[in-house]
C-alpha positions as CSV (number, residue, x, y, z in Angstrom):
1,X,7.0,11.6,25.6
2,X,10.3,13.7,25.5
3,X,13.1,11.2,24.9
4,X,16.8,12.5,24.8
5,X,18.7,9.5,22.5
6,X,22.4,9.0,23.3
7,X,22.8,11.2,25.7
8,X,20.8,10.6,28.9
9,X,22.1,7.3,30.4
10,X,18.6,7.7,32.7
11,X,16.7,7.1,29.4
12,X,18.7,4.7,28.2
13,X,18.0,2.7,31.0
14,X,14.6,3.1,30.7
15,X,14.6,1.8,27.3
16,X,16.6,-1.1,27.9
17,X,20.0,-0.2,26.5
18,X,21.7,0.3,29.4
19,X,22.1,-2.2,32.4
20,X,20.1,-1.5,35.8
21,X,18.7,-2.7,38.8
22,X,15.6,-2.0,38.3
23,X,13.1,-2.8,41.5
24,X,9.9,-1.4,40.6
25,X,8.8,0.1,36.5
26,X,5.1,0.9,35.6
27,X,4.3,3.9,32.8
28,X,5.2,6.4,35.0
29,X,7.9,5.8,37.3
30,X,11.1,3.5,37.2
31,X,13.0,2.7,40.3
32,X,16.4,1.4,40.1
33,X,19.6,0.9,42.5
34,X,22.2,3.5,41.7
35,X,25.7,2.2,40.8
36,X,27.2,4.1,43.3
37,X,27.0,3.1,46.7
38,X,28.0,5.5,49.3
39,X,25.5,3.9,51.9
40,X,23.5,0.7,52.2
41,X,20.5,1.9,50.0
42,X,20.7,4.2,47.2
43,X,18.0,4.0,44.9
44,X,17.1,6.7,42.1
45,X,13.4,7.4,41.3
46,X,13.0,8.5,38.1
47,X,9.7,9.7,35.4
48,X,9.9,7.8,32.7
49,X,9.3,10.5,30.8
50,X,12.6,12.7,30.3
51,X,12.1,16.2,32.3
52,X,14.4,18.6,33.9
53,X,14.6,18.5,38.3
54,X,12.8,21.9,38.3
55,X,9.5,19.9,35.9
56,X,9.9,17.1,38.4
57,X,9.9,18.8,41.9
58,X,7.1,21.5,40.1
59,X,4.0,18.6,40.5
60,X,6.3,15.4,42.2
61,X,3.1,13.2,41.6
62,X,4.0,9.1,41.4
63,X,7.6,9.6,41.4
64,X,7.5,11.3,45.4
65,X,4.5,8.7,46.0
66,X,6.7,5.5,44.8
67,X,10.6,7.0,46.3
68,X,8.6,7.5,49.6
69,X,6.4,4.1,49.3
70,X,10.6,2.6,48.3
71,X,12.5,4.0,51.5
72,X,9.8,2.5,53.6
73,X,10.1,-0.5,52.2
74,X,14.3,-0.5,52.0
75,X,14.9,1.6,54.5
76,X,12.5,0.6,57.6
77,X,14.7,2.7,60.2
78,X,14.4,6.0,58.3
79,X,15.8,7.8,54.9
80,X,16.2,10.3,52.9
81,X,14.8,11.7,49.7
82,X,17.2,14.3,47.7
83,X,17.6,15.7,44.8
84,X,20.6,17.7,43.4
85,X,19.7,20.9,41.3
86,X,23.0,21.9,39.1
87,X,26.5,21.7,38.6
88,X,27.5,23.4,42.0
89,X,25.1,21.0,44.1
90,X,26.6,18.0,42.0
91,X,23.8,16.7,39.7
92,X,25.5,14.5,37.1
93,X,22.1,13.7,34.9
94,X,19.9,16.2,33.3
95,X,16.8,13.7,33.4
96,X,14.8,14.5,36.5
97,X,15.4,12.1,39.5
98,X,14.7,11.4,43.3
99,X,17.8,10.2,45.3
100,X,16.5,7.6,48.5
101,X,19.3,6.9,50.3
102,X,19.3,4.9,54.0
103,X,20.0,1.4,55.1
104,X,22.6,3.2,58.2
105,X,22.3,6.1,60.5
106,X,22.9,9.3,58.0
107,X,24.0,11.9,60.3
108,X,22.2,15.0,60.9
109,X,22.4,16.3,57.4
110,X,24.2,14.5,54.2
């Protein structure tokens, strides 16, 4: 497992050093509420091993089964799942990660 030490708050998390909500954790995938709360729901979905956004989105596996299996379950009128790729679209961790986000009417695009 690639682990980034000190630098990658998502990892951190995942080893217990850093404070989350945490809703769902098996060897693969940790779900967690993220501390920012723009709408309702926000909830990151992220491999507990560390890899970029491209390794993630390249084979999305349990993480897009258990974000998607999440907004159903948090978000039972409909939601999104995002990702940010780089600085210009506003991604803030290097550690790969699924945004849900729902819990109010979203718009037509966010």
């Amino acid at each position: 497992m690639k682990v980034v030490e000190g630098n990658c708050v998502f990892c951190e998390i995942i080893a217990g050093r850093e404070p989350a909500d945490v809703l769902y954790r098996d060897a693969e995938v940790v779900v967690f509420r993220n501390r920012l709360r723009w709408v309702p729901v926000m909830l990151l979905a992220v491999p507990v091993r560390h890899i970029s956004q491209a390794e993630l989105w390249a084979d999305l596996g349990s993480v897009g089964e258990k974000a998607a299996a999440m907004g159903a379950e948090h978000c039972p009128g409909g939601f999104r799942l995002l990702s940010n790729f780089g600085h210009d679209a506003m991604q803030s961790q290097s550690h790969g990660h699924v945004h849900v986000i729902g819990g109010t009417f979203l718009g037509p695009y966010a």
